[in-house]
C-alpha positions in Angstrom: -2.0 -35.7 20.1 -1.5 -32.2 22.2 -1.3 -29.8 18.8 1.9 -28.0 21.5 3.9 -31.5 19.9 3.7 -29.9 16.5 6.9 -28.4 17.7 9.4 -30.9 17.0 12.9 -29.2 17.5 14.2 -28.1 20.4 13.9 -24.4 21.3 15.6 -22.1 23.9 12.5 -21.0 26.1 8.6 -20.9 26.7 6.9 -17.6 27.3 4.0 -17.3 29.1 1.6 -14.7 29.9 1.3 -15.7 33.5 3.0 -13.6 36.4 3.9 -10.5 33.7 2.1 -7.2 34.9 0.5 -5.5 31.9 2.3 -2.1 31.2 0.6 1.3 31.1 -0.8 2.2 28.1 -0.4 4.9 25.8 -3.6 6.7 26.4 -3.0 6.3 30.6 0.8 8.0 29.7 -0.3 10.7 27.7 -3.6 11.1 29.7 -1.5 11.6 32.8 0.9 14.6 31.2 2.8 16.1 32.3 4.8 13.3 34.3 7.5 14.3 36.5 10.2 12.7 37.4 11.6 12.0 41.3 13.3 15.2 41.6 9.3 17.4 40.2 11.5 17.3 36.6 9.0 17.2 34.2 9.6 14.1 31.8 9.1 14.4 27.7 6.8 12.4 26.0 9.6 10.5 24.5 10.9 9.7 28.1 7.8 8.0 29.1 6.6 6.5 25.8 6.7 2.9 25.0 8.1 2.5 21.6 6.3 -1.6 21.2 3.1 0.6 21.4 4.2 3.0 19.2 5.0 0.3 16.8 1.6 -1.6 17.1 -0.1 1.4 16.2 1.7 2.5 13.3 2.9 -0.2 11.8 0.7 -3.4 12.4 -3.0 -3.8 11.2 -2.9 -7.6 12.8 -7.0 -7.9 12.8 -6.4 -6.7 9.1 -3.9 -9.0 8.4 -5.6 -12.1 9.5 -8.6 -11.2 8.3 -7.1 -11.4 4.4 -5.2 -14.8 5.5 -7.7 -16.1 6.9 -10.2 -15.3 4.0 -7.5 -16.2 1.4 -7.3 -19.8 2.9 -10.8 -20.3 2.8 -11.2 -18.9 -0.8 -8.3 -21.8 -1.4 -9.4 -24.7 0.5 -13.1 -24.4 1.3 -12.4 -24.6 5.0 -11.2 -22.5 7.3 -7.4 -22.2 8.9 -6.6 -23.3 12.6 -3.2 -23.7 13.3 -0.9 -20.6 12.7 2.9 -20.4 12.9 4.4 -16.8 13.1 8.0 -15.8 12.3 9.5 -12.9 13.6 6.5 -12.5 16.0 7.3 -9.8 18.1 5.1 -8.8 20.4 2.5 -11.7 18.8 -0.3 -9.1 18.1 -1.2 -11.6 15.1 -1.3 -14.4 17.1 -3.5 -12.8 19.7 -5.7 -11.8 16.9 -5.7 -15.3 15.4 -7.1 -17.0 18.2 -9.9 -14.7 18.7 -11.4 -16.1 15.4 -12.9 -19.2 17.1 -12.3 -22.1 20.0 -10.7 -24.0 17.2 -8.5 -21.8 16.3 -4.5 -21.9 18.1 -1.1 -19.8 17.3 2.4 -20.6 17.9 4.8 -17.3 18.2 8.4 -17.4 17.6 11.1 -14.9 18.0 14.6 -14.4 18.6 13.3 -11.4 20.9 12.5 -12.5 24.5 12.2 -9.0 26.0 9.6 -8.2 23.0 8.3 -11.6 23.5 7.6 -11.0 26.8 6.0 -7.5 26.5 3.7 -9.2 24.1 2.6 -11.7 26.8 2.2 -9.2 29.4 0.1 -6.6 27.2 -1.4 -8.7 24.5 -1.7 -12.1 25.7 -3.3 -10.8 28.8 -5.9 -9.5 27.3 -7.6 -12.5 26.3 -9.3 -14.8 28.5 -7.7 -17.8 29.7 -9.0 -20.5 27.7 -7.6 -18.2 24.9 -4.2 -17.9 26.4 -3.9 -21.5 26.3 -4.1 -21.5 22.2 -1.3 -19.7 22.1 2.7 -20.7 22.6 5.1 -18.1 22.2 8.6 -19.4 21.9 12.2 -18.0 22.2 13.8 -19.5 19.3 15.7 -18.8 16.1 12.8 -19.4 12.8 15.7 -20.5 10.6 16.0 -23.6 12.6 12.8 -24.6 13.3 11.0 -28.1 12.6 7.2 -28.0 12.8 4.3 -29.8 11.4 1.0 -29.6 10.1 1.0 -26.1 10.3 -2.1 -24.2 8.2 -1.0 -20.6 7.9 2.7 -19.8 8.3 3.4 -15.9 8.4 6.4 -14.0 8.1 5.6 -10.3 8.0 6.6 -7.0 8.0 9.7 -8.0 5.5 10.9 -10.0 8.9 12.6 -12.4 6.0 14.5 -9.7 4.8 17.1 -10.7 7.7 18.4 -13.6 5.6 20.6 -11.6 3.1 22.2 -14.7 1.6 20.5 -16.8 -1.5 21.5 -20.2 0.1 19.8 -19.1 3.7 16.4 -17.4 2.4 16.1 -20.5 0.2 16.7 -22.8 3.0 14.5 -21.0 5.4 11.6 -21.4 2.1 12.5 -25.4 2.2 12.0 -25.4 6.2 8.7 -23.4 5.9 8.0 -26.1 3.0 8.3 -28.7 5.0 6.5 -27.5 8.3 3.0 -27.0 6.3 -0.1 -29.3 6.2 -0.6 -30.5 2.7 -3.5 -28.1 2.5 -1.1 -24.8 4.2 0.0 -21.5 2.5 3.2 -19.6 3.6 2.2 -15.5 3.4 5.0 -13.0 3.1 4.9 -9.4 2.1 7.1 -7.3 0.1 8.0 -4.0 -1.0 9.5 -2.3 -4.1 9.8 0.4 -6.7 12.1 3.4 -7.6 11.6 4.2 -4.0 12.7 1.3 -2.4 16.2 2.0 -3.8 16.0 5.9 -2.6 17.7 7.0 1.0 14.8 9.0 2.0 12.7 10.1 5.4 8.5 9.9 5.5 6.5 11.1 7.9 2.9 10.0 8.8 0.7 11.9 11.8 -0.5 8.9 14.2 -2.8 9.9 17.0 -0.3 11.7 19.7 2.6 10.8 17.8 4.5 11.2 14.3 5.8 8.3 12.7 8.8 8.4 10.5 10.7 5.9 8.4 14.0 6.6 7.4 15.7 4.6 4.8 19.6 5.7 6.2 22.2 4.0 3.9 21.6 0.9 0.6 24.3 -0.7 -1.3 23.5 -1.2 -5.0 26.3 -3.9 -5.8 24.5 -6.5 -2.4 21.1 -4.5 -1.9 22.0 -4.6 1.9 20.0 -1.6 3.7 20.0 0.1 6.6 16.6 1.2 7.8 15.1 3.1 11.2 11.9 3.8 12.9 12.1 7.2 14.5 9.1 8.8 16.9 8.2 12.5 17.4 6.1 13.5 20.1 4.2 17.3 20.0 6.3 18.2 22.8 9.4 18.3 20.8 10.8 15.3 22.2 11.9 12.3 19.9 12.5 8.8 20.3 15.7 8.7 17.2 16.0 5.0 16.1 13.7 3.0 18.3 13.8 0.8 15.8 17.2 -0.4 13.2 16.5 -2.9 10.3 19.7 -3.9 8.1 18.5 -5.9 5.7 18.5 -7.3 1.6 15.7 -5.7 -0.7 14.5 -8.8 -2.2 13.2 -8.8 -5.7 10.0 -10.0 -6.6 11.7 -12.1 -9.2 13.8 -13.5 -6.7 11.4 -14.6 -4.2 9.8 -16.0 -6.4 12.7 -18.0 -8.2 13.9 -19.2 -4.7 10.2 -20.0 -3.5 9.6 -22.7 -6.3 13.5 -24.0 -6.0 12.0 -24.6 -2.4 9.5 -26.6 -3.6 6.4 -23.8 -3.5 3.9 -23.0 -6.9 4.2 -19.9 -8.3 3.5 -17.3 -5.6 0.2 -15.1 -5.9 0.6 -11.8 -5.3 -1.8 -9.4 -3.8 -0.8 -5.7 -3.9 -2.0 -3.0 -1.6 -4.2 -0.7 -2.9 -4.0 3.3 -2.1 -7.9 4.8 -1.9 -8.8 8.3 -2.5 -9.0 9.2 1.1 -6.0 8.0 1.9 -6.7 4.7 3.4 -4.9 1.4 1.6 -6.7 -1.9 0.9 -5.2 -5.2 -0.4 -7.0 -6.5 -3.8 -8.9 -9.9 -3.4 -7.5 -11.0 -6.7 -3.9 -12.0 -7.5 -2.4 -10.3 -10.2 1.0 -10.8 -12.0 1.2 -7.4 -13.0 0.9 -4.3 -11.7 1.6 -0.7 -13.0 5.3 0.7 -12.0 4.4 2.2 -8.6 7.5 4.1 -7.1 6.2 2.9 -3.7 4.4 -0.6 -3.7 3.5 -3.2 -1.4 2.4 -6.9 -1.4 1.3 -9.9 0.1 2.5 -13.2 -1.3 0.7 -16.3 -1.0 2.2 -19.3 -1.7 1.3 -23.0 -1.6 3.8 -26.2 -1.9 2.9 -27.9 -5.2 
């Protein structure tokens, strides 16, 4: 059976690498500065950045991130993983990562997106060779409604999940991502909490030719609804405000977990990043149920159906 049937609901469109000229990269644009415009104005950084690889390379560690799935999988079963679903995709720089891993080894992307979607196939995709390409399907389609099978890893990231503010939809979406898993597949989500998480507050972090900034704008206590940005700052002065806007629930750990064994999942293990002295942050190869009262935490949360 072609593994593509896995899919078995209907979805609203395909996206393919093929016929999508790769954009200019980031070291090219910054290389080439200072850009000018048709009229010899010279253009800002923020003018000629591309905020999807500003985001890649501040926010997403994808050969990081399936390097712990994949090992915690393995650690599980005693095999290795093959087939992996990922929610809220994006510009499917996990999914690109994932079939890198081995021949074996094939990725279907879905998001709501199709302009991301397609930036992804154009700069990421592309990248690979074409035998590579062709273990990967990215998807136009809404994750709360899909029906797939047999799936091995299913990854919702970057608090992606956070989207469903309601009890009654994150629980269904769990049941859905239940259902779509071998018997021998994990569902791995991430999280993040503390006093902090409940703070409005800005933080910068110097990237290479860039700053990053994450702004938490606006919560409500009473439904835990926040509104979230991604801003950019460039060492000309320029800025890209808002490139990115999240409005979503700050789950509880308590919660997830309550609504990921009403879904029919064990107890979830969790896996919480761990600051180093030099600044770097690397995720503990144990599960622990406790963990001291960070202000700032975040984790991984590995779950399998019972």
């Amino acid at each position: 059976m072609n593994w593509v049937s896995k899919i078995k609901h209907a979805v609203n469109d395909k996206i393919s690498a093929a016929g999508i000229p790769p954009k200019t990269d980031w070291p090219q644009l910054y290389g080439g500065w200072p850009a000018t415009d048709e009229n010899g104005r010279d253009r800002t950084i923020a003018e000629i950045a591309d905020r999807q690889w500003l985001y890649e390379n501040s926010v997403q560690d994808s050969a990081a991130e399936v390097k712990f799935v994949r090992e915690r999988f393995h650690a599980l079963r005693g095999y290795w993983p093959t087939l992996l679903r990922e929610d809220f995709c994006g510009t499917a720089t996990v999914c690109a990562e994932w079939v890198k891993t081995g021949p074996e080894s094939r990725a279907l992307g879905f998001d709501l997106d199709a302009e991301t979607l397609e930036w992804g196939a154009g700069n990421n995709l592309q990248l690979l060779s074409e035998e590579a390409q062709q273990r990967i399907m990215l998807v136009k389609a809404d994750c709360s409604e899909l029906e797939t099978s047999d799936i091995d890893v299913l990854m919702a990231l970057n608090f992606s999940y956070w989207l469903f503010m309601d009890r009654q939809k994150l629980g269904n979406y769990f049941k859905a991502c239940c259902q779509s898993l071998s018997k021998d597949g994990i569902l791995v989500l991430d999280a993040f909490g503390g006093s902090e998480a409940h703070e409005l507050l800005t933080e910068d972090r110097e990237c290479e030719g860039f700053i990053y900034q994450w702004e938490q704008a606006s919560l409500n206590p009473v439904t835990m609804e926040m509104q979230c940005y991604l801003h950019f700052n460039f060492p000309d002065g320029s800025a890209m405000p808002k490139a990115f806007s999240y409005y979503w629930r700050v789950w509880s750990l308590p919660e997830l977990s309550e609504l990921l064994t009403e879904a029919g999942f064990a107890k979830p293990k969790i896996y919480w990043h761990e600051p180093q002295d030099d600044g770097a942050v690397k995720v503990g190869r144990e599960a622990r149920d406790f963990n001291d009262p960070d202000p700032g935490w975040i984790c991984y949360l590995v779950c399998e159906a019972e």
